[in-house]
N, C-alpha and C positions, 0 to 999 in steps of 0.2 A: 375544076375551078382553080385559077391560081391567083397569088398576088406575090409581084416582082420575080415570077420567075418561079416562085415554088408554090405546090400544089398546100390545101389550106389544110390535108390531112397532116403533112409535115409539121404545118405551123402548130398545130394544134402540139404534135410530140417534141417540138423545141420548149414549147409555151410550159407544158407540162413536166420537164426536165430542167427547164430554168425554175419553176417554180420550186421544186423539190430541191432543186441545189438550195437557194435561198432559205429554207425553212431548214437548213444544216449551219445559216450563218444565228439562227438565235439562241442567245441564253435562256429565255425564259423561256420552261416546258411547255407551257399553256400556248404560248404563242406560236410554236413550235408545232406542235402538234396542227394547230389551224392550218396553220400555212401548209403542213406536209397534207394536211387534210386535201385540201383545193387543190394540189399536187397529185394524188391517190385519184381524186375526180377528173380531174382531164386528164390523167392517164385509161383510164373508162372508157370516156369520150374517143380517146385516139386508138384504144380497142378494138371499140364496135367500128369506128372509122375504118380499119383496118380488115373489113369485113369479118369483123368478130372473132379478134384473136382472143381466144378465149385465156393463154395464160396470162397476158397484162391483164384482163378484166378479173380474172381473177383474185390475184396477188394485188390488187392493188383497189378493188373491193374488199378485201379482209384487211389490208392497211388502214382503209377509211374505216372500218367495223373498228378496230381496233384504238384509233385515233377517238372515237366518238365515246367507247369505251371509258378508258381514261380519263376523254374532257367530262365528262358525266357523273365519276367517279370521285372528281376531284370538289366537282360543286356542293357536294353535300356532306 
């Protein structure tokens, strides 16, 4: 499946690279952290996409473990 041209596993690892840039543009850790979170998760997504490349899913499963960590750690 494509749209404009590129296939939608691409889109997915643009979507997932923009988002991770973007979660380096904020100050606050908390926020921070979410954004690199949703970043971590479609990076997953573009993994298995990828007919399961297992080191994105990886590394970027223990990113979200680690982001959750944190956000968790902070709330109480």
């Amino acid at each position: 499946m494509e749209f404009l041209g590129v296939n939608i596993t691409e889109w997915v690892g643009y979507l997932a690279s923009f988002v991770l840039l973007l979660s380096f543009t904020m100050k606050d850790m908390r926020k921070l952290r979410m954004v690199n979170s949703a970043g971590a998760v479609l990076f997953v997504i573009y993994g298995f996409m990828l007919s399961t490349s297992w080191p994105i899913v990886i590394t970027n499963a223990a990113i979200f473990a680690i982001n959750m960590y944190y956000l968790s750690k902070h709330k109480s």
